[in-house]
C-alpha positions as CSV (number, residue, x, y, z in Angstrom):
1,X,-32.7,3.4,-29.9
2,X,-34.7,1.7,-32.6
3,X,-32.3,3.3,-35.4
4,X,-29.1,2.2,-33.7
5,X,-30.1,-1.3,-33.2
6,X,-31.3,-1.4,-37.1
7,X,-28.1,0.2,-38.1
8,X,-26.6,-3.5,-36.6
9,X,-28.5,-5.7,-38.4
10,X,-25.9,-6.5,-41.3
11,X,-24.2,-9.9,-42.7
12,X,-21.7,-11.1,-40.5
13,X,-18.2,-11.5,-40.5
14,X,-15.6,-12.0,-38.0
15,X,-14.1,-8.6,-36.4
16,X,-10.7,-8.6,-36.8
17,X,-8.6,-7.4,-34.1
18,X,-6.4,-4.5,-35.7
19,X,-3.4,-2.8,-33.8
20,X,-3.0,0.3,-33.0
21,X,-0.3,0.5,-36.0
22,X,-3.5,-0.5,-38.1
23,X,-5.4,2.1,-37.5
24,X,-2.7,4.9,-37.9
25,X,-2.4,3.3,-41.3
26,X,-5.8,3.4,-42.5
27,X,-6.3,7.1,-40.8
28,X,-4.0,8.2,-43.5
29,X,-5.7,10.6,-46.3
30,X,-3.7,9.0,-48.6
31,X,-5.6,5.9,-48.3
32,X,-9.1,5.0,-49.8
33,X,-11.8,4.9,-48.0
34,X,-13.0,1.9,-46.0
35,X,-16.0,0.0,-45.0
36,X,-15.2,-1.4,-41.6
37,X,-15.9,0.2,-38.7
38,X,-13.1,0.3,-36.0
39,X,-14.0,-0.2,-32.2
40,X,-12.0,1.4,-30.1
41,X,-10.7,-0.4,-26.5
42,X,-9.3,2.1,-25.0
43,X,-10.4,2.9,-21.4
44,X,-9.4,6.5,-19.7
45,X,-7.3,5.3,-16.6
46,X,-9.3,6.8,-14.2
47,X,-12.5,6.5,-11.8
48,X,-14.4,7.3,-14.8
49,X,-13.3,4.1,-16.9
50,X,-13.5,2.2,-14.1
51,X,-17.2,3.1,-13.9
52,X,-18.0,2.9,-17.2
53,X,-16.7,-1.0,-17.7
54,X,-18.7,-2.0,-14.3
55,X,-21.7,-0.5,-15.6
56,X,-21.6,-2.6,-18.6
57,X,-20.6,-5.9,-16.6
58,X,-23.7,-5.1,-14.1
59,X,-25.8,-4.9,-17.5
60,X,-25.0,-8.2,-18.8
61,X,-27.5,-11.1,-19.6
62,X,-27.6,-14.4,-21.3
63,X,-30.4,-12.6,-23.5
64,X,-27.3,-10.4,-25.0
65,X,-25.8,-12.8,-26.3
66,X,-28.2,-14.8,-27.6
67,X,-29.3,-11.7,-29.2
68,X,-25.4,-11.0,-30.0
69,X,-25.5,-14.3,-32.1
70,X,-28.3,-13.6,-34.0
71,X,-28.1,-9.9,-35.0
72,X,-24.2,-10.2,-35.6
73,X,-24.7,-13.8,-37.3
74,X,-22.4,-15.6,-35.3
75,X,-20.9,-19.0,-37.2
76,X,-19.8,-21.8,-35.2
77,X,-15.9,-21.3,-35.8
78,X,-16.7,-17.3,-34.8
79,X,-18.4,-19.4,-31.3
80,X,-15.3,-21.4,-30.5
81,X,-12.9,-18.5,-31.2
82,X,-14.6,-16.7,-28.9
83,X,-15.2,-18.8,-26.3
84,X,-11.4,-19.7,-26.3
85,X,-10.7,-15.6,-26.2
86,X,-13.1,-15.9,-22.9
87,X,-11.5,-18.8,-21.1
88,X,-7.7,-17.2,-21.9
89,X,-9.1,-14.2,-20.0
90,X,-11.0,-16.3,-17.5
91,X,-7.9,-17.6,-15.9
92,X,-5.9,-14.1,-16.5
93,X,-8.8,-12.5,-14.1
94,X,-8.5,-15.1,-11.8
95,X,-5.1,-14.5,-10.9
96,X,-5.4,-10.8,-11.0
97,X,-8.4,-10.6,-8.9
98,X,-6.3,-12.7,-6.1
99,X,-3.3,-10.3,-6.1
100,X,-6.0,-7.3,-5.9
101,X,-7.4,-9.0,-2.8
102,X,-4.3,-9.6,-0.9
103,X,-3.3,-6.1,-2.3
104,X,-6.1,-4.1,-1.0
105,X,-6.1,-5.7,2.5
106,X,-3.0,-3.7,2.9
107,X,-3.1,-1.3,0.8
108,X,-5.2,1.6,3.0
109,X,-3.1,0.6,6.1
110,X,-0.1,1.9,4.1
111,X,0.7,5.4,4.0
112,X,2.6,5.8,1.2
113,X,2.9,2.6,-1.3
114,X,5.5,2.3,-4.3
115,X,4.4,4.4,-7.6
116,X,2.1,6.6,-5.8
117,X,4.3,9.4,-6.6
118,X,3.4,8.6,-10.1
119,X,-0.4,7.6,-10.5
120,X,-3.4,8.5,-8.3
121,X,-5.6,4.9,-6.4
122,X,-7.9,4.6,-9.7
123,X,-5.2,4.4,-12.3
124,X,-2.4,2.4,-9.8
125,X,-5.7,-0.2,-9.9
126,X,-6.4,-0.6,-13.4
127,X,-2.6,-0.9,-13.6
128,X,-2.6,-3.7,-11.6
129,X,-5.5,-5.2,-13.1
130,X,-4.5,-4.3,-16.8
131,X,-5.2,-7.4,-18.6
132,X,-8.3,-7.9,-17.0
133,X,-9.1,-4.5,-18.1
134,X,-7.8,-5.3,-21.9
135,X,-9.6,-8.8,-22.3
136,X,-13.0,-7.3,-21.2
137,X,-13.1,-4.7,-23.4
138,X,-11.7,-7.5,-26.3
139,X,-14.9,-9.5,-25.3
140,X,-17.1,-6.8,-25.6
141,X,-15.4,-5.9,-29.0
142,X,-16.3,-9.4,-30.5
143,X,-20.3,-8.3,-29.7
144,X,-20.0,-5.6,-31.8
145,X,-21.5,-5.7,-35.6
146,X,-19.5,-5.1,-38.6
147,X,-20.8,-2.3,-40.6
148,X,-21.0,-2.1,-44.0
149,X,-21.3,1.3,-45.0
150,X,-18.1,3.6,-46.8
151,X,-17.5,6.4,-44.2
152,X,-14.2,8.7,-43.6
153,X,-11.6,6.4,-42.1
154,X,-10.4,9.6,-39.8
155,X,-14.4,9.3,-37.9
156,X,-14.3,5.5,-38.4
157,X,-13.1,4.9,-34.2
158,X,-16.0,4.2,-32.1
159,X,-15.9,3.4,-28.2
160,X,-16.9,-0.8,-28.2
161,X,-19.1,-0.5,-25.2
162,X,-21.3,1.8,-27.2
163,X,-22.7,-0.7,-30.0
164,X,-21.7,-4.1,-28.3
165,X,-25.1,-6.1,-28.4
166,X,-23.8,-7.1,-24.8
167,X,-24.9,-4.0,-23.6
168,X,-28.0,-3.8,-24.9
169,X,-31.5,-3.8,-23.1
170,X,-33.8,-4.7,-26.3
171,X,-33.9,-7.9,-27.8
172,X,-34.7,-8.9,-31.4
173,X,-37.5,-11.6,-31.8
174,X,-38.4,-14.1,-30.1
175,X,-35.9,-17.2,-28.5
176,X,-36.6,-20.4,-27.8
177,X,-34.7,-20.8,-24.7
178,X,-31.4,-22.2,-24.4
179,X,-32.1,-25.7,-25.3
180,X,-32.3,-25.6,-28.6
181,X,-28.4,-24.3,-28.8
182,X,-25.9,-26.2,-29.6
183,X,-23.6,-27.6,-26.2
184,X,-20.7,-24.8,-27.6
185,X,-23.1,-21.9,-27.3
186,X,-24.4,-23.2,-24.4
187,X,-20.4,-23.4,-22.7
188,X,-19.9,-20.1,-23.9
189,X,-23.0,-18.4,-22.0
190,X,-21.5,-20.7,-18.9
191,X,-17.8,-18.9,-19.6
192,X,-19.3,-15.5,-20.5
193,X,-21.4,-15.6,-16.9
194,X,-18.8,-16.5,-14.9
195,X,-16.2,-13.9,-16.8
196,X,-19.0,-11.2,-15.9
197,X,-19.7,-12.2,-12.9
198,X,-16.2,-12.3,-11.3
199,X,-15.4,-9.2,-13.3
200,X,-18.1,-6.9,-11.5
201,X,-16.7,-8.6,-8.0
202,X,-13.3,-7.2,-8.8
203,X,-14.4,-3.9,-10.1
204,X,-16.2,-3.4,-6.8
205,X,-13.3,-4.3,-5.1
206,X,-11.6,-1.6,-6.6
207,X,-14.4,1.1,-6.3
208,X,-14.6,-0.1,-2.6
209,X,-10.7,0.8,-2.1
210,X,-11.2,4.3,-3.8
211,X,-14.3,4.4,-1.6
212,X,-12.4,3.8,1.6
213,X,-9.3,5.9,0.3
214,X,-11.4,9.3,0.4
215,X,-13.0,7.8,3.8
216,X,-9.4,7.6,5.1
217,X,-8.1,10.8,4.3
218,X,-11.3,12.6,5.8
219,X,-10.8,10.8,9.3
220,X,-7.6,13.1,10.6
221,X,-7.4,10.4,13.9
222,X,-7.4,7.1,11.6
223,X,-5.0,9.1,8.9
224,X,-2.7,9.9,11.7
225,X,-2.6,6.3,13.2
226,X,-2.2,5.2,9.5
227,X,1.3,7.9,9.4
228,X,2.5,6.7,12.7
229,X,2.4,3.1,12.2
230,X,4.0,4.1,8.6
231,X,6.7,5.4,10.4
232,X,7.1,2.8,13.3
233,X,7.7,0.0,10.9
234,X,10.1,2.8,8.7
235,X,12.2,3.0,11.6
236,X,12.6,-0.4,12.3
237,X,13.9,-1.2,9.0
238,X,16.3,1.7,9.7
239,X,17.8,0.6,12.9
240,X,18.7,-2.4,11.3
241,X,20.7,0.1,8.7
242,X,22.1,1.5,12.1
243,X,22.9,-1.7,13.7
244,X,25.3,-2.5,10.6
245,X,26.8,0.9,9.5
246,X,26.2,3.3,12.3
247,X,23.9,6.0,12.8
248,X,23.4,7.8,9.3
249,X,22.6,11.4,9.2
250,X,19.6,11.4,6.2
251,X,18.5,15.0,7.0
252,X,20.8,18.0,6.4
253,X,20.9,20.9,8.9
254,X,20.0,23.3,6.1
255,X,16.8,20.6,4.7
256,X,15.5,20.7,8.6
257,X,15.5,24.6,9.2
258,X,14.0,24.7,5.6
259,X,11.1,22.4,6.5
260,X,10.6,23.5,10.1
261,X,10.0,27.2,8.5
262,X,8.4,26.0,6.1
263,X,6.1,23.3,8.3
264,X,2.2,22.9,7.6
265,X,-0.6,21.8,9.9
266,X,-0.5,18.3,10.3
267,X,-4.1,17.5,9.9
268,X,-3.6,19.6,5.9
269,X,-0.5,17.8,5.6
270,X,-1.3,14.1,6.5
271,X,-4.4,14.5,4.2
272,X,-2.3,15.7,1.5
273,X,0.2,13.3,1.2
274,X,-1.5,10.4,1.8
275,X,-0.8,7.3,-1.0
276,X,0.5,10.3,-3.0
277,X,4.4,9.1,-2.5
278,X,6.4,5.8,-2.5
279,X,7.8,4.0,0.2
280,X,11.2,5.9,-0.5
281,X,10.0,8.9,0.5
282,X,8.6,7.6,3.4
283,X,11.7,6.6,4.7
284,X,12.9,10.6,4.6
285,X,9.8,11.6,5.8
286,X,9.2,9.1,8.6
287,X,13.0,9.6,9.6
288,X,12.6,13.7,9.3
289,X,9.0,13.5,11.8
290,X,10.9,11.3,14.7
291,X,13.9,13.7,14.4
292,X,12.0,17.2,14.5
293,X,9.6,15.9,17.3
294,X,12.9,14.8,19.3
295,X,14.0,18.3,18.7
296,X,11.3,20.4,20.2
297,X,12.1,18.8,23.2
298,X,15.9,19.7,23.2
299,X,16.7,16.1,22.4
300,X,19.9,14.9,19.8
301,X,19.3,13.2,16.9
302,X,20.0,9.6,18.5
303,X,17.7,10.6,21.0
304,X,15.0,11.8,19.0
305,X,14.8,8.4,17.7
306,X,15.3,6.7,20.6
307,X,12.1,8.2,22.3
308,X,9.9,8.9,19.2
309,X,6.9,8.2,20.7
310,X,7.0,9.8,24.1
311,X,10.3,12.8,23.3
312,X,9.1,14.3,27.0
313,X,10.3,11.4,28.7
314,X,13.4,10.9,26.6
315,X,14.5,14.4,27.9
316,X,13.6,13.4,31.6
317,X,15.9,10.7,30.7
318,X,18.8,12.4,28.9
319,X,18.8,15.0,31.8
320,X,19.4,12.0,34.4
321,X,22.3,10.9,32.8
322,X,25.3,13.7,34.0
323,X,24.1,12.6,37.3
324,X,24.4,8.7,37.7
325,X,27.5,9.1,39.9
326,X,25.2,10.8,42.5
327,X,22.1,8.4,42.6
328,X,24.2,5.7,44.4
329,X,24.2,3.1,42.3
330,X,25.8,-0.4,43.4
331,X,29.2,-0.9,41.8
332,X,32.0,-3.5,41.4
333,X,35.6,-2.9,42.3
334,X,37.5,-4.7,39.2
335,X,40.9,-4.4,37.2
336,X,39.9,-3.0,34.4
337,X,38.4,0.4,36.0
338,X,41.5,0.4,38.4
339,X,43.3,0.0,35.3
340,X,41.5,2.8,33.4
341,X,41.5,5.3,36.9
342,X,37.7,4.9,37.3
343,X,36.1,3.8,40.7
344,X,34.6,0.6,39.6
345,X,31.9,-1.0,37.2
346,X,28.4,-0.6,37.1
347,X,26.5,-3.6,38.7
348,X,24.6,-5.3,35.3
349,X,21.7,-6.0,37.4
350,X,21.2,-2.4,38.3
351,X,21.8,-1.5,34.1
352,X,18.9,-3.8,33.3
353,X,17.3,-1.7,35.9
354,X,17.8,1.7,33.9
355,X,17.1,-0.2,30.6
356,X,14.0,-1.0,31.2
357,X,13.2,2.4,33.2
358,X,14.4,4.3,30.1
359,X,11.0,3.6,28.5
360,X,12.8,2.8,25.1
361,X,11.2,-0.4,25.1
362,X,7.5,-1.7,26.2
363,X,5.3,-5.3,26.8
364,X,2.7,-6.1,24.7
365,X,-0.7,-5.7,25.5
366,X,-1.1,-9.1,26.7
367,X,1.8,-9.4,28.4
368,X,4.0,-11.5,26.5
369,X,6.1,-9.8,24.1
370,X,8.6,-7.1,24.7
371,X,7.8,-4.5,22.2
372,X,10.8,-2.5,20.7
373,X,13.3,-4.6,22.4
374,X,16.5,-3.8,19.9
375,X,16.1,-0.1,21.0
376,X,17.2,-1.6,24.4
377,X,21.1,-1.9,23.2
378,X,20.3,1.4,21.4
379,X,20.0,3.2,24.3
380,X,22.6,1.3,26.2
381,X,25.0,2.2,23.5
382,X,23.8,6.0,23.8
383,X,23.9,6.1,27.5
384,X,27.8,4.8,27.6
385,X,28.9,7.8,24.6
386,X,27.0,10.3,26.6
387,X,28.3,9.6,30.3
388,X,31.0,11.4,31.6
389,X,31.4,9.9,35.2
390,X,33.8,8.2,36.8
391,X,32.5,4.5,36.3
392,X,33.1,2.0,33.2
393,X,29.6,0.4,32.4
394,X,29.4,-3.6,31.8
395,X,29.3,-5.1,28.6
396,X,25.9,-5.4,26.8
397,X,26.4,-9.2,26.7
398,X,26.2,-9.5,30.6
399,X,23.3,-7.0,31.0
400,X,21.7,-9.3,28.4
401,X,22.5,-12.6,30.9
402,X,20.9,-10.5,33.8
403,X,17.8,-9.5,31.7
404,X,17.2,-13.5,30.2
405,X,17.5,-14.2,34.2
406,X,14.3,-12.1,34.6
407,X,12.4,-12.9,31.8
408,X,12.8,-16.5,33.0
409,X,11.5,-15.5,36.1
410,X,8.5,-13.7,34.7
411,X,9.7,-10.3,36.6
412,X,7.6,-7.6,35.1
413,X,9.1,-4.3,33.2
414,X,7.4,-2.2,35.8
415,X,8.9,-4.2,38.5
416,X,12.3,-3.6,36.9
417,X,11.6,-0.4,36.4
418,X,10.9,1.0,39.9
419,X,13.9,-0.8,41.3
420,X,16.2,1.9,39.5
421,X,13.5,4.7,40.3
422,X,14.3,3.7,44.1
423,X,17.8,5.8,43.2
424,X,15.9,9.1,42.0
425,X,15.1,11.8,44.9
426,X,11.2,12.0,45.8
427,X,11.1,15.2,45.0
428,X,11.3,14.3,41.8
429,X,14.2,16.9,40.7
430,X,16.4,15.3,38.2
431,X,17.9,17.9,36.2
């Protein structure tokens, strides 16, 4: 240790910054020699180089760079040039550090997040944090000493965090205390503590998220809430596709007998392929688990998503349908079914009835917002392309008028509900 912090003890100049395109340039044999060391920035985009810049922040001390100054023979225009290069990235780690925060806070509640498919958590957060990353490193790059000594220019490149004097835990001679700096030094010990110290706080942040990631996809019950709410709120964005352009077949007969052959336990499957795709995929996938769950319960594709949390019911449902004519359901005589050769209409009281029995749609917990409601005219669609009796069914606008009548009246789903399970035998036998 005593060797390395002798070797730093030199005149000193400003570093220069020097691009990549620099450095290719003086690595070539052709040439000469040179006498400046080159500190390398770089940091591996992983967990590792994560861990290896909060280390160094965590190690940081106003003693550094008071030491920094002395050993390195900082000048007064090297003071302000740096203390400008620390506010710049002051303010870029501000704003970064907020996005992080509002992006982590949804981020492991997310199943599959855009250009997961392409980098794993560690590298997707020093992407997002990238300048913050880069001006770090740059401040911990204008700590280092210049070297005077002629050395191949191939083994010039040297990591920064290894001989910044920030870094350091041994100080040269004695200090008289802050006091006796001039007010620039002093600002720049206020700017460098306050870049440091907000710079661990978002590092943590992203060592907490990769923390809570591997947490995550340990815990098969929270993974699997995780992947059905992922798909919940999938869905929904693809009924509104439905609602303008029909229902749209996104899985191929030959793609589903493929992946039910080829299907892996769940608990395996969740674990692997969580935040390892984009929402794109998610879309497939989430479309793909409602359909074959439907399936296994001999239900249709508009079925399947119909009742994709409870496809047992869905078939009790489905099953009731071919036998609405016998349930004696109220009817109305009118022209149109006379017209058409059918018996009469469907009462669109007694449809708001079977709506809400369907169980395509629930309340709230607290009991004051109808959950899944748009599934309602889903269903009622569905019901009216799979009847084959001898009734016409009222239009969706006047089942709508009867259902706005209840909800004003503060009539309850269940209520609703058992007033079309009156209809159904007591034995229970529906199909």
């Amino acid at each position: 240790m005593r060797e390395r912090r002798d070797s730093c003890n030199f005149v000193a100049e400003d570093i220069r910054s020097l691009s990549f395109q620099t450095i290719s340039l003086i690595s070539n044999p052709l040439i000469p020699r040179i006498t400046l060391m080159l500190y390398s920035t770089i940091v591996t985009r992983d967990e590792t180089g994560l861990n290896q810049i909060y280390e160094a922040a965590r190690e940081f001390e106003e003693e550094n760079v008071l030491e920094a100054l002395v050993t390195c023979k900082f000048n007064m225009k090297k003071v302000e040039q740096t203390l400008n290069l620390v506010r710049m990235y002051q303010y870029r780690l501000n704003n970064e550090s907020m996005d992080l925060v509002e992006f982590s806070e949804y981020f492991i509640q997310q199943y599959a997040t855009d250009n997961n498919n392409c980098f794993r958590v560690a590298e997707k957060l020093i992407r997002r944090i990238g300048t913050t990353i880069t001006g770090s490193m740059k401040i911990f790059r204008k700590f280092c000493p210049r070297v005077h000594r002629r050395l191949d220019a191939r083994g010039n490149v040297v990591p920064a965090l290894d001989y910044s004097r920030l870094t350091f835990r041994q100080f040269q001679g004695q200090f008289f205390g802050v006091e006796v700096y001039a007010d620039l030094v002093k600002t720049l010990l206020h700017e460098l503590t306050s870049f440091f110290y907000h710079l661990v706080t978002t590092l943590k942040v992203c060592k907490d998220m990769i923390h809570q990631e591997e947490e995550v996809r340990g815990d098969f019950s929270r993974l699997k809430e995780i992947y059905e709410s992922s798909c919940d709120e999938v869905m929904k964005s693809l009924r509104d596709v439905f609602d303008t352009y029909g229902q749209v077949k996104l899985v191929s007969d030959e793609e589903l007998a493929a992946r039910r052959r080829n299907a892996r336990p769940l608990q395996e499957r969740l674990a692997k392929d969580y935040h390892a795709h984009d929402r794109l995929w998610m879309k497939h996938e989430a479309y793909f688990h409602r359909l074959a769950s439907g399936l296994q319960y001999g239900l249709d594709e508009k079925a399947s998503l119909l009742w994709k949390n409870n496809p047992e019911w869905g078939r009790t449902v489905c099953s009731l349908i071919p036998k609405l004519d016998g349930l004696g359901i109220p009817f109305k005589r009118s022209k149109k079914a006379k017209d058409e050769g059918k018996a009469g209409t469907f009462d669109a009281r007694e449809m708001v009835y079977l709506v809400k029995w369907s169980g395509v749609s629930r309340m709230s917990d607290d009991g004051k917002k109808v959950i899944d409601e748009a599934n309602e005219k889903q269903f009622y669609l569905y019901l009216q392309e799979q009847y084959r009796g001898n009734y016409l069914f009222p239009s969706w606008q006047a089942v709508c008028r009867e259902r706005r009548f209840f909800y004003k009246q503060n009539v309850s789903m269940e209520w609703m509900a058992q007033q079309f399970a009156k209809h159904i035998p007591h034995d229970g036998e529906v199909a």
